[in-house]
C-alpha positions as a printed NumPy array, in Angstrom:
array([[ 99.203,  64.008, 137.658],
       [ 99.665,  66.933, 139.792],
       [ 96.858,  67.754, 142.027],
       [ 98.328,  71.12 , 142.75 ],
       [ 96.387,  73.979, 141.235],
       [ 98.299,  75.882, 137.924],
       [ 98.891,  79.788, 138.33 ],
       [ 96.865,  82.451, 137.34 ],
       [ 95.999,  82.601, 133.576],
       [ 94.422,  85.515, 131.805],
       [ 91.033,  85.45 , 129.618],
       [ 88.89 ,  87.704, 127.265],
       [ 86.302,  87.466, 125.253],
       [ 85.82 ,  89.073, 121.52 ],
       [ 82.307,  90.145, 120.386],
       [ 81.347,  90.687, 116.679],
       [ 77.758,  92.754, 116.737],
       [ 75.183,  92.462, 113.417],
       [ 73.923,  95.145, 112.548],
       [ 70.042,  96.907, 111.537],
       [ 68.931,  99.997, 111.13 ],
       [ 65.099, 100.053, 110.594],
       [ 62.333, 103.066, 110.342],
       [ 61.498, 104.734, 114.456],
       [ 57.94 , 105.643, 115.613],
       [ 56.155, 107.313, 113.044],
       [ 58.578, 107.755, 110.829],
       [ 57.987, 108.246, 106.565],
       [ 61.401, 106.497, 106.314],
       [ 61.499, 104.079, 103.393],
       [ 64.92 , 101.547, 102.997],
       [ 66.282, 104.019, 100.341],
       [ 66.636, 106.765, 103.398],
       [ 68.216, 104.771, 105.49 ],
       [ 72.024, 103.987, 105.701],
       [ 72.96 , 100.875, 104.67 ],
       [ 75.022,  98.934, 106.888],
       [ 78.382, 100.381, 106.765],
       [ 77.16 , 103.83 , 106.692],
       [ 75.077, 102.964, 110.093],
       [ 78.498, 101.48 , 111.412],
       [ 80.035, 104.684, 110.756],
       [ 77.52 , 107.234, 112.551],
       [ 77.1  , 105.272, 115.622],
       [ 81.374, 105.032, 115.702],
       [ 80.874, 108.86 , 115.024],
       [ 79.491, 108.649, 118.864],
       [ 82.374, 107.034, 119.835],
       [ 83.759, 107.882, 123.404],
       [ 85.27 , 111.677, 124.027],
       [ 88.884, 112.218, 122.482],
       [ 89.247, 109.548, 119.812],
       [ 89.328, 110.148, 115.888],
       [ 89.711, 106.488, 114.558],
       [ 87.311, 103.589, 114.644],
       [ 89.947, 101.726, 116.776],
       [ 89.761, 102.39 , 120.041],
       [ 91.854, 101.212, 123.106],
       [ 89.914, 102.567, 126.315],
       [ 90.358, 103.309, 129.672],
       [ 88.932, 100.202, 131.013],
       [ 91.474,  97.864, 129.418],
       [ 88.999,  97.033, 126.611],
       [ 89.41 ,  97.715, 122.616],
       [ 86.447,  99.035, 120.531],
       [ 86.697,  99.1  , 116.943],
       [ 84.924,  98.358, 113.62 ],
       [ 85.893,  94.803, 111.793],
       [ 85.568,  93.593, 108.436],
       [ 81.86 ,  93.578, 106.847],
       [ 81.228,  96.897, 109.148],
       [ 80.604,  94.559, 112.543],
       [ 80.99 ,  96.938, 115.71 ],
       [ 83.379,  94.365, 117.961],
       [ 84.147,  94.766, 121.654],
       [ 86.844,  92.856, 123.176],
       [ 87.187,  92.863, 126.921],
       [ 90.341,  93.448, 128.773],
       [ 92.628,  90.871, 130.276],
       [ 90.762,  89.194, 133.455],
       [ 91.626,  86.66 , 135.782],
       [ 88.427,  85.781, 137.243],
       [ 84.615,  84.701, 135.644],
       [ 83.031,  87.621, 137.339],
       [ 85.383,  90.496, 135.774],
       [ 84.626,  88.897, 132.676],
       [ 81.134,  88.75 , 132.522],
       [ 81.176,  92.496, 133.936],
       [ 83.506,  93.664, 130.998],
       [ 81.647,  92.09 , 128.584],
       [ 78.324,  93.403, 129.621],
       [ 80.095,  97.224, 129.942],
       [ 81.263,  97.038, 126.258],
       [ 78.078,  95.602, 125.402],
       [ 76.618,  98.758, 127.082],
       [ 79.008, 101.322, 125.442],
       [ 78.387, 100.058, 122.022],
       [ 74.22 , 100.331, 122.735],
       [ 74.938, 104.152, 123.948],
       [ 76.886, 104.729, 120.897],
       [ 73.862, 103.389, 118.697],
       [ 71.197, 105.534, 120.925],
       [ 73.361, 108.975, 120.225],
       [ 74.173, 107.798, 116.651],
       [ 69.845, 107.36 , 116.188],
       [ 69.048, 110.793, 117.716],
       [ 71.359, 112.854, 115.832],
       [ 69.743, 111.59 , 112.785],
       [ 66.505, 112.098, 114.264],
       [ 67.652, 115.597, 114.393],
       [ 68.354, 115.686, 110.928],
       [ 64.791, 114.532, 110.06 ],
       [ 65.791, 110.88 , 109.658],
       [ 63.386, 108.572, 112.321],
       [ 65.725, 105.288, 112.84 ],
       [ 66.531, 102.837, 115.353],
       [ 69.581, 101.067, 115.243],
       [ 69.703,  97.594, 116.152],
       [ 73.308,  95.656, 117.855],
       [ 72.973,  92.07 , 117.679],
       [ 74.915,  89.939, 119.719],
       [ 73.44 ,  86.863, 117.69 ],
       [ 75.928,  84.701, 115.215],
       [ 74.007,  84.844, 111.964],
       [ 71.945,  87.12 , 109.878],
       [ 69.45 ,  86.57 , 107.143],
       [ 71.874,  86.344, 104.424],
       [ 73.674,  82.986, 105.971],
       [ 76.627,  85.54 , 106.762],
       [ 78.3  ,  84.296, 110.455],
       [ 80.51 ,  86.513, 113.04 ],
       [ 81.647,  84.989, 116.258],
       [ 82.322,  85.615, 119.601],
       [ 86.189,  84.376, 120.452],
       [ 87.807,  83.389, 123.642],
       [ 91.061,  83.568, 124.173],
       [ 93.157,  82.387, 127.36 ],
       [ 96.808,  82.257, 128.049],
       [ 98.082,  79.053, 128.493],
       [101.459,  77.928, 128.842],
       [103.63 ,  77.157, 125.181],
       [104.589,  73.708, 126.263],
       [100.862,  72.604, 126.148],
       [ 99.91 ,  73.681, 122.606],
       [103.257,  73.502, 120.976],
       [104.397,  70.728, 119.338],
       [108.247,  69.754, 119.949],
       [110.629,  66.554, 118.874],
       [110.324,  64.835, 121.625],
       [107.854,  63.189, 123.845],
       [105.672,  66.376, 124.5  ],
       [105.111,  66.553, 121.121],
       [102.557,  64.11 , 121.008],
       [101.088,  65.244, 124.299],
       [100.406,  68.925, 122.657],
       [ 98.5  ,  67.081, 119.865],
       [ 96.681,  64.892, 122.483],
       [ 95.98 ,  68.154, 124.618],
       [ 94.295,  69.69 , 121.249],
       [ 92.273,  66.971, 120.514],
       [ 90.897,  67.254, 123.856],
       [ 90.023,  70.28 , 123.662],
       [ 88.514,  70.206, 120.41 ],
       [ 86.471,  67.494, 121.515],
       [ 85.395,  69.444, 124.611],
       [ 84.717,  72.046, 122.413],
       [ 82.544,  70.246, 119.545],
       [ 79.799,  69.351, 122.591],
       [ 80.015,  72.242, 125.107],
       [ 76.746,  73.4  , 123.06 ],
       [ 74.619,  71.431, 125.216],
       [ 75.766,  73.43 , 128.128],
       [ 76.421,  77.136, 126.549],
       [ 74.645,  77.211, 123.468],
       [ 72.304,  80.484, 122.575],
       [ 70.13 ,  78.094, 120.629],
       [ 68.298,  78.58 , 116.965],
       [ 65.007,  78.011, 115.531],
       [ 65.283,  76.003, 112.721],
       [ 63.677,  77.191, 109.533],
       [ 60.54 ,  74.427, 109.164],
       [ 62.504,  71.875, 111.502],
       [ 65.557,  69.623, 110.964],
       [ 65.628,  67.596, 107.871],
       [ 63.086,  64.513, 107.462],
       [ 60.583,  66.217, 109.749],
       [ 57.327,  66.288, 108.352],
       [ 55.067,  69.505, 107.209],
       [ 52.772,  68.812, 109.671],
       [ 55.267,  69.029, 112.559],
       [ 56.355,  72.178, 111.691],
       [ 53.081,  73.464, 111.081],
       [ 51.69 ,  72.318, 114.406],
       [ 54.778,  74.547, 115.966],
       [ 56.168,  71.114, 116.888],
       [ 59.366,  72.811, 119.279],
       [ 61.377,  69.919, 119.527],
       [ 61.036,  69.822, 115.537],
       [ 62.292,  73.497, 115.37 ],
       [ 65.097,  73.757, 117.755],
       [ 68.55 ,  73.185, 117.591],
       [ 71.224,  73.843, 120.144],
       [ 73.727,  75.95 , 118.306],
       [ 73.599,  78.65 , 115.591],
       [ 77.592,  78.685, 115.002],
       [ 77.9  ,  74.693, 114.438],
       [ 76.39 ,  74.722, 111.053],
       [ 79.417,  77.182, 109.729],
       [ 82.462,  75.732, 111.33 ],
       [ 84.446,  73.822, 109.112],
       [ 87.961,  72.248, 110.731],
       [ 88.747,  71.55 , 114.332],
       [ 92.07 ,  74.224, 113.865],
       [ 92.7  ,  76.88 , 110.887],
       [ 95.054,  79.703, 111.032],
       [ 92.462,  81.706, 109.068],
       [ 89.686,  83.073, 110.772],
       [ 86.906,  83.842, 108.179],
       [ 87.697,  81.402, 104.869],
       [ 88.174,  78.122, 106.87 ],
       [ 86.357,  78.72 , 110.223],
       [ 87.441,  76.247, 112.959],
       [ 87.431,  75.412, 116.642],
       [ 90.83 ,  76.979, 117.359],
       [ 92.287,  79.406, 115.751],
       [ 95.91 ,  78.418, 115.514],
       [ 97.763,  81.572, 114.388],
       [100.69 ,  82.506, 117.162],
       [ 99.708,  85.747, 118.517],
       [100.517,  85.283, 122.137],
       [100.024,  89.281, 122.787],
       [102.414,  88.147, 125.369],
       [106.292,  86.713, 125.593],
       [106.323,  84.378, 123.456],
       [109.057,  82.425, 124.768],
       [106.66 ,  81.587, 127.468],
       [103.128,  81.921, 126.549],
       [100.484,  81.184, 123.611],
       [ 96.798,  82.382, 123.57 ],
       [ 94.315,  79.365, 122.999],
       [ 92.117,  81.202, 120.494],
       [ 88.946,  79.356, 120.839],
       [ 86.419,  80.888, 117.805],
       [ 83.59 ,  78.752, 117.931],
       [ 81.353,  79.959, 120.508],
       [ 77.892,  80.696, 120.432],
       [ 77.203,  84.982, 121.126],
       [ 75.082,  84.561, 124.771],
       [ 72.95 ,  86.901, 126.315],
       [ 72.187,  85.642, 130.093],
       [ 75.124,  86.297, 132.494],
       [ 75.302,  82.645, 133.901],
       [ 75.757,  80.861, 130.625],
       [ 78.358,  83.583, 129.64 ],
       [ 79.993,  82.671, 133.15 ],
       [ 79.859,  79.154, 132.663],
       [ 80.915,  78.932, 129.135],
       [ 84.849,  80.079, 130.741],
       [ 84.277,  78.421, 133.818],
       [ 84.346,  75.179, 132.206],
       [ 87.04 ,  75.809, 129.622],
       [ 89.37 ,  77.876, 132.054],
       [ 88.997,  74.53 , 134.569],
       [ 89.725,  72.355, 132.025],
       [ 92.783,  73.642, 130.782],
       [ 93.897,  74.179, 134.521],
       [ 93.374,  70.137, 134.684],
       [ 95.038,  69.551, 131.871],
       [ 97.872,  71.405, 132.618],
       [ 98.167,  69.726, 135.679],
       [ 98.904,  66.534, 133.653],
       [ 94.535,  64.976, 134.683],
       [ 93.793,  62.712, 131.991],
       [ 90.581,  62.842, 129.077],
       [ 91.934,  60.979, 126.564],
       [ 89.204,  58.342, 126.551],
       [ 86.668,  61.434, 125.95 ],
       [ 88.472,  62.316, 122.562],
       [ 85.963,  62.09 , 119.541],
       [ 86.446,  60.432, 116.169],
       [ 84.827,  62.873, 114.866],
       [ 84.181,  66.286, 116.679],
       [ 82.963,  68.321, 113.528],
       [ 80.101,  65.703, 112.976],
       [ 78.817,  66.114, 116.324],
       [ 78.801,  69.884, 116.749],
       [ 77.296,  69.996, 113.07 ],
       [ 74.729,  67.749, 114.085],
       [ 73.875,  70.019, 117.267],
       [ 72.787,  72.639, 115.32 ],
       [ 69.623,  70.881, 114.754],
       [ 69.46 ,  68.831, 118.026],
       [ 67.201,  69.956, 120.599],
       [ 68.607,  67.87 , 123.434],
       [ 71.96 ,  67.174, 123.038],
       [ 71.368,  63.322, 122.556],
       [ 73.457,  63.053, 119.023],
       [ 76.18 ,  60.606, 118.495],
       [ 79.392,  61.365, 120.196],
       [ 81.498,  58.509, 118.784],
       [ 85.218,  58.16 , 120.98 ],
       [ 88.125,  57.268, 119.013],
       [ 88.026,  53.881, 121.351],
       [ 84.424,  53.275, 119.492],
       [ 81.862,  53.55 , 122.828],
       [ 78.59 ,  54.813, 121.277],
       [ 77.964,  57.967, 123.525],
       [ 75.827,  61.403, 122.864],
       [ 77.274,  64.838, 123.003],
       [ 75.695,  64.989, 126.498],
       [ 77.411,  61.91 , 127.495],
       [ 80.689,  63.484, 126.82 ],
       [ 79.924,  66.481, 128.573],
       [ 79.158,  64.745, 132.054],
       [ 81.808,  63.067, 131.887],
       [ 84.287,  66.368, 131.501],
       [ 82.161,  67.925, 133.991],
       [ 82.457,  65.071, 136.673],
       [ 85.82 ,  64.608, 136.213],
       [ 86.658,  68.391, 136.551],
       [ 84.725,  68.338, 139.826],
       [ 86.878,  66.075, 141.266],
       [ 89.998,  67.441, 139.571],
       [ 88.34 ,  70.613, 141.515],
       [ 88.093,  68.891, 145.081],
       [ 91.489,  67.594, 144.641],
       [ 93.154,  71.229, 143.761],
       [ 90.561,  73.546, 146.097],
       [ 88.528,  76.683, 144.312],
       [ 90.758,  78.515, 141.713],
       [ 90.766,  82.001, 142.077],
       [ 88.836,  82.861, 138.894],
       [ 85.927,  81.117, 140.098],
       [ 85.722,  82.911, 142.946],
       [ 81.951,  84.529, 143.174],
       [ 80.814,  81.835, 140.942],
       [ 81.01 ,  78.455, 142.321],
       [ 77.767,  77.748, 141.714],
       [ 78.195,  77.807, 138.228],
       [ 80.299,  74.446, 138.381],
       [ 78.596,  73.281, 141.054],
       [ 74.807,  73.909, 140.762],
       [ 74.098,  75.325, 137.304],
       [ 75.875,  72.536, 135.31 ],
       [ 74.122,  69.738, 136.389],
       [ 71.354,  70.963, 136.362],
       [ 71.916,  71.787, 132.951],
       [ 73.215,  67.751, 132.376],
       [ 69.231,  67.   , 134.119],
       [ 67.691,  69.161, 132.067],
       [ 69.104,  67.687, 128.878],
       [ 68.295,  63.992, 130.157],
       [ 64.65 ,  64.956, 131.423],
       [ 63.979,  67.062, 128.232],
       [ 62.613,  69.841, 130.8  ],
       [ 64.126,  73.219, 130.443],
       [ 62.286,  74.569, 133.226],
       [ 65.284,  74.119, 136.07 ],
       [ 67.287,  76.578, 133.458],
       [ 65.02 ,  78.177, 131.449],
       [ 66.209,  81.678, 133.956],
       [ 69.538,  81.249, 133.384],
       [ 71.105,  79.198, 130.115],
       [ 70.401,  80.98 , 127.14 ],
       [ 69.41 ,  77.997, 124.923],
       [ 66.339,  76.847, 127.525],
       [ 65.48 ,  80.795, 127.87 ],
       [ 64.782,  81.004, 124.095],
       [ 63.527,  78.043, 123.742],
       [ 61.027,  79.152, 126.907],
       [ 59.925,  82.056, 124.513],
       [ 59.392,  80.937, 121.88 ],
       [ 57.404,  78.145, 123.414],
       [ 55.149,  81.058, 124.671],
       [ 54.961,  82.84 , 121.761],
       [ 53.378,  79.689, 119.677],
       [ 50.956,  79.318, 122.479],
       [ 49.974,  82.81 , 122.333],
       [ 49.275,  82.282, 118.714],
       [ 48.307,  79.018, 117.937],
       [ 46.628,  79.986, 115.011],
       [ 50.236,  80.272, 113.185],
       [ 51.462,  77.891, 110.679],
       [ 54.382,  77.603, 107.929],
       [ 56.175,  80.631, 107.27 ],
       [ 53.883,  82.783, 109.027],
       [ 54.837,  80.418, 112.742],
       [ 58.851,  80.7  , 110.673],
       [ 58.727,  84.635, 110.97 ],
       [ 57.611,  84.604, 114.039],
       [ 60.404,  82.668, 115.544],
       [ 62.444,  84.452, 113.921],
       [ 61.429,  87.906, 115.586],
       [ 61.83 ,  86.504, 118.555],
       [ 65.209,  85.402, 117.939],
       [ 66.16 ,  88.735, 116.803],
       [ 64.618,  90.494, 119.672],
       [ 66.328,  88.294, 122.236],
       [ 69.404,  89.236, 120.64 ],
       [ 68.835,  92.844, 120.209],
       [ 70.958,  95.142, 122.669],
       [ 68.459,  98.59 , 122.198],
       [ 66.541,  99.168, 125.323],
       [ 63.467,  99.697, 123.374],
       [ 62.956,  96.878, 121.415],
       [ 65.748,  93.782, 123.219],
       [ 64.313,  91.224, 125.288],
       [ 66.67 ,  91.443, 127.309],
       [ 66.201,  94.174, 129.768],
       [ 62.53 ,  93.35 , 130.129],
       [ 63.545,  89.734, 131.23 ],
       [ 65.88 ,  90.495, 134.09 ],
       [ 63.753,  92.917, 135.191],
       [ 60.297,  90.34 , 135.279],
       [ 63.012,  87.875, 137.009],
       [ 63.159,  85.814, 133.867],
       [ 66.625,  86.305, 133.052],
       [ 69.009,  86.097, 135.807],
       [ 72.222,  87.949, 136.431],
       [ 76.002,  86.838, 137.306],
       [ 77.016,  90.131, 138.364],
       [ 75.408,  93.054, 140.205],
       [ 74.707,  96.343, 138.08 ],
       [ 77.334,  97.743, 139.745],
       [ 79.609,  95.37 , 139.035],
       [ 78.872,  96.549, 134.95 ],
       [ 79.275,  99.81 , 135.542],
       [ 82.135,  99.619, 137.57 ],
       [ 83.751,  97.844, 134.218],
       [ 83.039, 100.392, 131.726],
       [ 85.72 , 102.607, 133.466],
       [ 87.669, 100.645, 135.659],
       [ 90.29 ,  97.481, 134.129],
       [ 90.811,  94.418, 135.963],
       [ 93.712,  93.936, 138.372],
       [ 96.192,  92.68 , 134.956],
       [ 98.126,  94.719, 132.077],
       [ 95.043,  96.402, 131.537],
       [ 95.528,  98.245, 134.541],
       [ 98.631,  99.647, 132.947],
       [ 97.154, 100.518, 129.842],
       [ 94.241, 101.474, 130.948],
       [ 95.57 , 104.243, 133.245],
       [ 98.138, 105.37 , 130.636],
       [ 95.384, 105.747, 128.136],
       [ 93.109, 107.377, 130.474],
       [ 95.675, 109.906, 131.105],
       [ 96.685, 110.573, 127.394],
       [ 92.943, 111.515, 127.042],
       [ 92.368, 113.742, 129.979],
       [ 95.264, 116.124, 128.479],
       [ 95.048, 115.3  , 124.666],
       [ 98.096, 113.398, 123.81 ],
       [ 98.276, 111.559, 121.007],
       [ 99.307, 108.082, 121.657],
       [ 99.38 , 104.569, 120.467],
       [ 98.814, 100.844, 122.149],
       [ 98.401,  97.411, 121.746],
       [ 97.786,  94.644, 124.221],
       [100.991,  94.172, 124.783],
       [103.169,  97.886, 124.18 ],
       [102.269, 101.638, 125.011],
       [103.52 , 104.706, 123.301],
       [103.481, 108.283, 123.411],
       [103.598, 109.994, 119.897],
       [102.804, 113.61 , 120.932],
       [106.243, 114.258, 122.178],
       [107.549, 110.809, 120.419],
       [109.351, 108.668, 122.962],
       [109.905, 104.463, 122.963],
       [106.899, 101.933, 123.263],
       [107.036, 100.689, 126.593],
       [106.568,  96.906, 126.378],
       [104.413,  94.562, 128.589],
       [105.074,  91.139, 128.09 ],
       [103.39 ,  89.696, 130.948],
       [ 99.697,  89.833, 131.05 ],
       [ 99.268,  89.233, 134.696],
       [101.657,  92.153, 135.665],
       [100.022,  95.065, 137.332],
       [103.124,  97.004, 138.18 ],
       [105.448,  98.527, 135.804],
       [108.163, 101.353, 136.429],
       [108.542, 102.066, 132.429],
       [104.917, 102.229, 132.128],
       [104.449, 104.186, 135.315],
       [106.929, 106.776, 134.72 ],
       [105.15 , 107.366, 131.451],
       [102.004, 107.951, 132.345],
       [103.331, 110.149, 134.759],
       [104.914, 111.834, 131.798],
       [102.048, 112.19 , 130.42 ],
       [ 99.929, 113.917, 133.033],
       [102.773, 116.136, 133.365],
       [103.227, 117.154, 129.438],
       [102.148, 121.099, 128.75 ],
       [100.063, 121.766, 125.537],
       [103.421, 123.32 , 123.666],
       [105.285, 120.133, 123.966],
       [102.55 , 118.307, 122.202],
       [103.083, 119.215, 118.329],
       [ 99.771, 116.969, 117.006],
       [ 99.804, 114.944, 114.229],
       [ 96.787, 116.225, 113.645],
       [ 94.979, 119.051, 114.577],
       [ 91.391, 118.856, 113.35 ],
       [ 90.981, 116.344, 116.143],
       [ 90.775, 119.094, 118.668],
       [ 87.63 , 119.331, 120.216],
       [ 87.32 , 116.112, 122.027],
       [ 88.316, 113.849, 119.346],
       [ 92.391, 114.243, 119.235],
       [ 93.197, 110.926, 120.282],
       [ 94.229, 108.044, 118.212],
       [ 92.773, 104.886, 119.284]])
């Protein structure tokens, strides 16, 4: 076991966004007037930033903007190294999205047509349907990939690690869910009493994962995504495409969600040892936290010790803490110690003491759970589905990214939701990329915009098509210099408006630009 720290590793988040579109102020508006779901998608993509004409959109922050299947708005951060950018790009395409929706709502309100839109960063709707929120971190191909030899077995160790790490990291990070009438065997009088411990459970995603790895993403939903797409060299790198997180609103439990992961796999990759924490059964564990308020469900190791999911999680936590004094303070937790070494055990307390109030400010499963506490006291007359419905709204309100109607903004402002990064910090990120690739592709795109080029990029390639030339590659995702992709951005800032023959021409105006 090494106890020196592992190099820099880059790490993004992906955010699928439900989707409403309900009747504003006054309005005569009946359902048949408004636009159904894909139709709303479209008009508030219709406010898309200045100089794009698709519904993919790479912009100059690093990020990528775009529409996914079932008409879900999805944001996906840039490349970071540290907790902090994260949570800042996340919140800034978070933000972009919610301006898109307000401009999408008042041109129809200029057509006669009184809506609000509603973005949910939630995991569920009222159909049963799920969408995620994936992480993805670049890890090293020797720990995930399975070889002849020796290592081979380690890679499968190092997965089942993770996927038990994974399976019980609810009781940390989870965004929580009121359970329609309580968890199964609790009586009608419970439930009708606004019994919250009958109610609650942890995690809205467990109920709808299915395998601990998949290569699909939507008909067998797993832990870890397993397809190879390294957006990287792959000779070198994989992404660890983790797709069973719980959509968070507060800042801190966003922050410690990858602080935990990103220290873990910096342990493990310095050879630290869990293999005594590996479940028998990871899938019945996070299924069963779904409908546990506390965390104390049975976490049964491969060994056969009888622990609880919270059980596990101490131990990863205190053995990460002193995998963490041995190695010093990475880099990417830099700004956000505390989050490792205040805010998760306080979190472990809070689970043990069944009191939320040490965290009910910043995790978002004791915040909810805080509300919706309130809420029954404030009506106690409320029973059944009436006390159901009400939970519900304030599930969806918590959730809800329009400044009108979204908890949200109301709680950090009362002090009841606290922050990881400073406003500035947010808005900072919805123009500026991190110090990675993105930096790169964010200036080239940036510049392709500002004189109307029509252009192309992925993660990991950039390409002007308005005068054609070769993609420029970028196989490392830490790199922040590049001649190739210098010298053609440079290019680009330099073209004149005869060399660029369009591809298409009714995009002129402000909306030119491929994504």
């Amino acid at each position: 076991m090494s106890t020196s720290a592992p190099g820099p590793r880059v790490t993004g988040l992906e955010t699928e966004f439900g989707l409403l579109c309900a009747p504003a102020g006054p309005s005569e508006a009946t359902k048949s007037d408004l636009p159904d779901v894909e139709r709303a998608a479209a008009l508030i993509f219709r406010h898309r930033p200045v100089g794009y004409r698709s519904t993919n959109l790479f912009l100059p922050n690093g990020g990528r903007l775009y529409l996914d299947i079932g008409a879900h708005p999805e944001y996906a951060t840039a490349e970071c190294v540290s907790v902090r950018d994260l949570v800042a790009q996340d919140q800034a395409g978070r933000a972009i999205l919610a301006d898109m929706a307000t401009r999408a709502a008042a041109g129809l309100s200029q057509e006669g047509t009184a809506v609000r839109f509603h973005l949910l960063a939630n995991n569920t709707d009222s159909a049963g349907h799920t969408y995620g929120c994936h992480e993805s971190y670049s890890v090293p191909r020797s720990l995930l990939d399975a070889t002849n030899d020796a290592s081979g077995a380690s890679s499968e160790t190092t997965m089942a690690v993770l996927t038990s790490f994974l399976a019980t990291r609810p009781v940390l990070v989870g965004s929580g869910r009121p359970l329609a009438g309580g968890p199964a065997g609790s009586s009608e009088d419970s439930r009708g009493a606004g019994d919250e411990e009958a109610a609650w459970g942890l995690s809205p995603r467990a109920p709808h994962l299915q395998a601990l790895t998949s290569a699909d993403t939507t008909g067998q939903r797993a832990l870890v995504n397993t397809r190879d797409e390294p957006h990287a060299d792959a000779t070198r790198l994989r992404r660890l495409h983790v797709t069973c997180a719980d959509t968070t609103m507060a800042e801190p439990t966003t922050g410690l969600r990858s602080a935990v992961t990103l220290l873990l796999l910096d342990a493990l990759e310095a050879g630290w040892d869990f293999t005594d924490l590996i479940l028998a059964d990871p899938l019945a564990t996070l299924s069963a936290l779904g409908e546990s308020p506390w965390g104390d469900v049975p976490a049964i190791t491969v060994d056969g010790r009888r622990l609880s999911a919270v059980d596990i999680q101490e131990a990863f936590l205190e053995r990460m803490t002193s995998y963490l004094g041995d190695a010093g303070v990475p880099d990417f937790l830099r700004g956000a110690e505390h989050l490792l070494e205040d805010l998760a055990p306080r979190v472990i307390s809070a689970l043990r003491r069944h009191d939320t109030g040490p965290i009910d400010t910043e995790i978002d499963w004791a915040i909810k759970r805080r509300l919706m506490s309130a809420q029954r006291e404030r009506h106690p007359q409320l029973s059944g589905d009436a006390l159901g419905a009400l939970r519900s709204r304030v599930d969806l309100a918590y959730h809800d990214l329009n400044a009108e109607t979204g908890l949200g903004p109301r709680l950090v402002t009362q002090g009841a939701m606290a922050r990881l990064c400073e406003p500035e910090e947010i808005e900072r990120a919805r123009h500026t990329p991190p110090a990675t690739r993105a930096a790169l592709r964010g200036a080239f795109v940036a510049a392709c915009l500002e004189v109307g080029a029509d252009f192309s990029v992925t993660w990991e390639s950039l390409r002007l098509d308005s005068p054609p030339t070769a993609p420029v590659d970028l196989p490392d995702p830490l790199a922040t210099v590049s001649d190739a992709a210098e010298s053609l951005t440079q290019r680009v800032r330099c073209l004149r408006p005869e060399e660029m023959h369009r591809i298409d021409l009714v995009g002129r105006g402000g909306l030119g630009a491929p994504g």
